[in-house]
C-alpha positions in Angstrom: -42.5 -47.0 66.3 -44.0 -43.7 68.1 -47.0 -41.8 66.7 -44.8 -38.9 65.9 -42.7 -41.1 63.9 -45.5 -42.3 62.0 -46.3 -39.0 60.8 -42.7 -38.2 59.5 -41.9 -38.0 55.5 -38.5 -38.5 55.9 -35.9 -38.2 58.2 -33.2 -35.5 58.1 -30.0 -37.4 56.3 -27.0 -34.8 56.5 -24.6 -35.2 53.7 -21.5 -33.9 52.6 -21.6 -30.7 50.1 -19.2 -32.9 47.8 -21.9 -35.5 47.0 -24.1 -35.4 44.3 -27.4 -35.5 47.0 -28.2 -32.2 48.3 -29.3 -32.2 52.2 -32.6 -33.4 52.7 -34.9 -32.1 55.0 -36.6 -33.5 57.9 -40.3 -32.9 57.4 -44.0 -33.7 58.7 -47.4 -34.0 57.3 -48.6 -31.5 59.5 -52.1 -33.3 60.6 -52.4 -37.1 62.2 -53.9 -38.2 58.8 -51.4 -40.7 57.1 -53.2 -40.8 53.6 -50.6 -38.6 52.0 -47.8 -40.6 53.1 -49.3 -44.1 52.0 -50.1 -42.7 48.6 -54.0 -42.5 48.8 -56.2 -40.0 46.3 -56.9 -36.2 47.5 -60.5 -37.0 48.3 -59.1 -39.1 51.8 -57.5 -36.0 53.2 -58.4 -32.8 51.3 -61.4 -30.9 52.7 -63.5 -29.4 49.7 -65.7 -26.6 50.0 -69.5 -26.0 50.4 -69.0 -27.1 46.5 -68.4 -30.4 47.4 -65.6 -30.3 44.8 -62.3 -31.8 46.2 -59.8 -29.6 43.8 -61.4 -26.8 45.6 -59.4 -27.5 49.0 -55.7 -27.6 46.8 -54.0 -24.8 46.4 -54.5 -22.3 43.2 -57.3 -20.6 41.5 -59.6 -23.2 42.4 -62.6 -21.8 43.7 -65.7 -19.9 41.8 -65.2 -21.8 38.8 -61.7 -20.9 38.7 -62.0 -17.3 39.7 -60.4 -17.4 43.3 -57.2 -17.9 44.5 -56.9 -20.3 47.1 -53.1 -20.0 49.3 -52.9 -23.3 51.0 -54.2 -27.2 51.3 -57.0 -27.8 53.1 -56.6 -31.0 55.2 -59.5 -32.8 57.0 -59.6 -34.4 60.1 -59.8 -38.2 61.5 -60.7 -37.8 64.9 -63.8 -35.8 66.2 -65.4 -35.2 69.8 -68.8 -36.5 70.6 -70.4 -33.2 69.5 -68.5 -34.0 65.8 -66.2 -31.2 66.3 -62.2 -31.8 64.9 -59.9 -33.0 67.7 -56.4 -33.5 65.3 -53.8 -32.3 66.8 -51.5 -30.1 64.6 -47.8 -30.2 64.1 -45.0 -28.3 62.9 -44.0 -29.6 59.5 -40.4 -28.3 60.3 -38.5 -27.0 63.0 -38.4 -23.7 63.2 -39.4 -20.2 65.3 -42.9 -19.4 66.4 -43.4 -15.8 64.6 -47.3 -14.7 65.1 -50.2 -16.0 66.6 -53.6 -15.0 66.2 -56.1 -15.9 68.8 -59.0 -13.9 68.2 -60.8 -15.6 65.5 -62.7 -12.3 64.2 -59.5 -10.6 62.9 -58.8 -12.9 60.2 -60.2 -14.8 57.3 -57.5 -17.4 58.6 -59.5 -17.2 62.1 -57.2 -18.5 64.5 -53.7 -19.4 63.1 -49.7 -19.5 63.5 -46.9 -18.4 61.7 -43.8 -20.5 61.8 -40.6 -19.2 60.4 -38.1 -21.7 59.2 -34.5 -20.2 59.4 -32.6 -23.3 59.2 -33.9 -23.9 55.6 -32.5 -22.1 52.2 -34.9 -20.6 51.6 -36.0 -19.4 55.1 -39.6 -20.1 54.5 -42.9 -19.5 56.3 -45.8 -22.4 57.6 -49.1 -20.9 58.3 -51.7 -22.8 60.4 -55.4 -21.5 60.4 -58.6 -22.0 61.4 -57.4 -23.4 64.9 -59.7 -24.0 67.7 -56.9 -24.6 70.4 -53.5 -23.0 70.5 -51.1 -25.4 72.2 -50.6 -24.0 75.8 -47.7 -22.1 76.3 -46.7 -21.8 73.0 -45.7 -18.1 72.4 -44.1 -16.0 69.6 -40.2 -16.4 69.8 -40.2 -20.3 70.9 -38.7 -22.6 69.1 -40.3 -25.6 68.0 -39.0 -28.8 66.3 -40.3 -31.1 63.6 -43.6 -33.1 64.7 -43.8 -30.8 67.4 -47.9 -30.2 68.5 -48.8 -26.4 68.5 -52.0 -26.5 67.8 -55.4 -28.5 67.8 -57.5 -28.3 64.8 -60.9 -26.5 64.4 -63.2 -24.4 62.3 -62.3 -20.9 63.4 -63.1 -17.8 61.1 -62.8 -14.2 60.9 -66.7 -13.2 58.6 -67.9 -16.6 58.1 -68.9 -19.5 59.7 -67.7 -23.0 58.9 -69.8 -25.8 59.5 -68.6 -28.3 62.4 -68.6 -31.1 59.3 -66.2 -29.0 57.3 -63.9 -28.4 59.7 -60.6 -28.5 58.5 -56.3 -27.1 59.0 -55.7 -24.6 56.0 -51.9 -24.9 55.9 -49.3 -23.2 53.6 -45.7 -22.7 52.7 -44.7 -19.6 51.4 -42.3 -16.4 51.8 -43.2 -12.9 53.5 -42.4 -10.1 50.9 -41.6 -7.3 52.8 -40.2 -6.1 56.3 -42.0 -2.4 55.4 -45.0 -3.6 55.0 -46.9 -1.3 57.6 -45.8 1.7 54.8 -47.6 -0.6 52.1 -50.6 -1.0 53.9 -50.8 2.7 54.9 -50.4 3.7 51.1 -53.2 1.0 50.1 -55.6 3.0 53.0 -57.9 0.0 53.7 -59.4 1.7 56.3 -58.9 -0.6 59.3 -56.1 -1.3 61.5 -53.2 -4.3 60.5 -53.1 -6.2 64.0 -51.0 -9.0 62.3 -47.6 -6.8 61.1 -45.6 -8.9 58.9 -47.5 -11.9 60.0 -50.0 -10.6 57.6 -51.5 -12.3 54.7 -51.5 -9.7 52.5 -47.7 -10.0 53.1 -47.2 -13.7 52.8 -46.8 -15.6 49.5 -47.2 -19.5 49.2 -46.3 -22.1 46.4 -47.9 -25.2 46.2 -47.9 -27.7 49.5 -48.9 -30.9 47.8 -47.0 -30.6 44.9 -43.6 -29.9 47.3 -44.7 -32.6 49.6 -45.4 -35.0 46.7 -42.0 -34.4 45.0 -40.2 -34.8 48.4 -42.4 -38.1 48.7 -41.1 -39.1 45.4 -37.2 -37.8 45.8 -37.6 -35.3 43.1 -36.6 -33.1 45.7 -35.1 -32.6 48.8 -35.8 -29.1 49.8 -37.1 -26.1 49.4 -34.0 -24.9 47.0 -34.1 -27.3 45.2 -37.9 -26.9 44.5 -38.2 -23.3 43.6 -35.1 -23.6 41.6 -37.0 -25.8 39.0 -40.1 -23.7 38.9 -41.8 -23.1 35.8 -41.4 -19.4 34.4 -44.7 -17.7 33.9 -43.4 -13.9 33.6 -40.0 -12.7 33.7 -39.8 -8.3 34.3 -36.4 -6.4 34.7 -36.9 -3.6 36.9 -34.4 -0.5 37.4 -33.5 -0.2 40.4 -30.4 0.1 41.9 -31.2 -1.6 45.7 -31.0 -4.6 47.1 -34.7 -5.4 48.2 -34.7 -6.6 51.8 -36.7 -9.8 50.4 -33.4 -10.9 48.7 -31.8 -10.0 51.7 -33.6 -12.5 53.7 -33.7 -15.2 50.9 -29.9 -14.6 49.1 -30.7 -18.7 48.1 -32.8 -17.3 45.1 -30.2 -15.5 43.6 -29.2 -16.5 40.1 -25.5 -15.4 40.2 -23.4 -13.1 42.7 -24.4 -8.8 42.9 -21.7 -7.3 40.4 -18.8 -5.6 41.9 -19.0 -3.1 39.4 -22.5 -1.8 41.0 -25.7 -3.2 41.3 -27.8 -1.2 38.4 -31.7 -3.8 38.1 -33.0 -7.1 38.5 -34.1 -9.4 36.4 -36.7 -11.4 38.1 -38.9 -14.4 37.4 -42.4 -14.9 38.7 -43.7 -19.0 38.4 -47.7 -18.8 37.2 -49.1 -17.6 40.7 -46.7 -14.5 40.9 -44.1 -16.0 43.6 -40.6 -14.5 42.7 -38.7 -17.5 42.4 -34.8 -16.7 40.4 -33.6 -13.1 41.0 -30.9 -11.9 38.4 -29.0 -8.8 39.5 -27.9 -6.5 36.9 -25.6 -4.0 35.9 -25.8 -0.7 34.1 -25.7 -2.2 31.0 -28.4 -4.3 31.5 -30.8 -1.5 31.7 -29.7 0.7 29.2 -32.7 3.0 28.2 -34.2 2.4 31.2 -35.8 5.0 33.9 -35.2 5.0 37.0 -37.7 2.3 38.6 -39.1 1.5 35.1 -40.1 -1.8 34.5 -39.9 -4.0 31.5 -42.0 -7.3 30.7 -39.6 -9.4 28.9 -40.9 -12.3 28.6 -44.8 -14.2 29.6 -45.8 -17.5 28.8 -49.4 -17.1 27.6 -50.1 -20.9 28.3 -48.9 -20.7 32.1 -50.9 -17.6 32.6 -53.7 -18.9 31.7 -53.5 -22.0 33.4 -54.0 -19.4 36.5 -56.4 -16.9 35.3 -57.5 -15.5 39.2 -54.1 -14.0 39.4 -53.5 -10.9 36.9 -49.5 -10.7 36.6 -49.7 -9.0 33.1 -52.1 -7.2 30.6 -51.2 -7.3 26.6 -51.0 -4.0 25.7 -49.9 -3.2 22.0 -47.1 -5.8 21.1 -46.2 -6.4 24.4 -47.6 -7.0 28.0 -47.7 -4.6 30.9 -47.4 -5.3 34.8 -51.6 -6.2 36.0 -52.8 -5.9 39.4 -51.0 -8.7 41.1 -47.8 -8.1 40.0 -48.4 -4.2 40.5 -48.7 -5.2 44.1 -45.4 -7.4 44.0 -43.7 -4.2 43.0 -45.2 -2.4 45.6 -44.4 -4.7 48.3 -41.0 -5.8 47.3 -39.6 -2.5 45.8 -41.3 0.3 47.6 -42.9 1.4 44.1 -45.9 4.0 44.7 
């Protein structure tokens, strides 16, 4: 068996839309390490931080005792050069189309990193890979690349920090990018320095949870991405007024909860699982949002318990006998639905 099958999950099994077994993908653990795959605890490939506290390398609000949001995993490497710096290669979990890549270090916090779009998946979602010391040569934005495929050698690369040669590490996510207007955004938000990443951004990019995906998919709870977000947990649910088709639904139609009325598209009802990704969109009709302004918003229902569980990120704020949108999801609406 060859190296690069070693490191494969799965591979791709094709069935017909009349069986009961939805298409499964073909995915890789996107470093050499093969802990994941032979069922081994977090603290054999999960890179903590200076904290030495392994949950602090998962993804969530698990940094500053629970006060920081972190976006990705944090995977350590196996193999290191005889000055002790990380020589993994890193691979494409999917195949998919090379999007962005950053190669000056000091423009990011992601230091160096690529951006993979995945359009042969429902949804079409993002990869991120940061922190890179080597970008594969020849590898440019617009090639394609297939599952396995190296595009990258792993490093310690930062953009305002320094990490240590013995923390060295891959920060990878999966997500989805929220907006195609998101150079109006960030003029609006005046932060006072140039955006040299466009929608490659990570402002614009929102991730769900790597290892919790990749151990479902492990276990065949799952076989892709659909699937998954389909049985996310509901954290906040909002309806919104507005009559337009958000070009994030446009690019993800596989997250919509029923067809777009005939009769005239009018709101959404949309659901956000606990760390604010917008996971079921519900169009509506006029009906719907009866005694709505235009553009209002309406919390309609939160799950206090799920909230909490992720306290860095401030969807809603109690206010009187109901809840109001807080800074996170103020930022969604920005983003998504051109609110100012």
């Amino acid at each position: 068996m060859s190296f690069r099958a070693l490191i494969y999950l799965t591979v791709a099994m094709g069935v017909a839309a009349s069986t009961a077994q939805a298409q499964r993908l073909d995915l890789a653990w996107p470093t050499p390490n093969t802990a994941f795959r032979d069922g081994r605890s977090i603290e054999t490939f999960i890179q903590p931080t200076e904290s030495g506290e392994v949950t602090s390398g998962l993804f969530g609000c698990v940094r500053t005792s629970g006060s920081q949001f972190h976006e990705g995993l944090d995977l350590y490497p196996v193999a290191r050069n005889r000055q002790g710096e990380a020589t993994d290669k890193i691979f494409a979990a999917l195949s998919g189309v090379v999007r962005h890549i950053s190669t000056k270090p000091g423009d990011s916090s992601y230091g160096r990193y690529i951006v993979l779009e995945h359009p042969d998946v429902t949804p079409a979602i993002y990869t991120l890979y940061a922190h890179l010391s080597v970008v594969e040569s020849g590898l440019k934005v617009g090639d394609r690349v297939a599952t396995g495929q190296t595009i990258a050698t792993m490093g310690r690369s930062a953009g305002g920090y320094t990490i240590p040669k013995e923390r060295a590490h891959l920060h990878f996510e999966f997500g989805l990018r929220m907006t195609d207007n998101f150079s109006s955004w960030y003029s609006f938000r005046k932060f006072g320095s140039p955006n040299v990443h466009a929608l490659w951004n990570g402002m614009n990019l929102t991730g769900f949870d790597p290892l919790d995906f990749f151990t479902r998919f492990r276990e065949r709870e799952v076989n892709n991405f659909q699937e998954y977000l389909a049985r996310q947990p509901a954290a906040v649910t909002f309806r919104i007024a507005a009559g337009r088709e958000p070009d994030f639904i446009r690019r993800y139609p596989g997250l919509l909860t029923k067809p777009i009325p005939s009769s005239g598209l009018a709101g959404w009802e949309v659901k956000l699982n606990p760390t604010g990704l917008p996971y079921a969109w519900t169009p509506l009709t006029a009906a719907d949002v009866t005694g709505m302004a235009p553009n209002a918003v309406r919390i309609t229902q939160v799950d206090t318990e799920r909230v909490r569980m992720h306290r860095c990120k401030q969807l809603v704020t109690a206010r009187g006998t109901g809840h109001v949108p807080a800074r996170d999801l103020t930022t969604l609406l920005q983003l998504v639905f051109g609110l100012r």
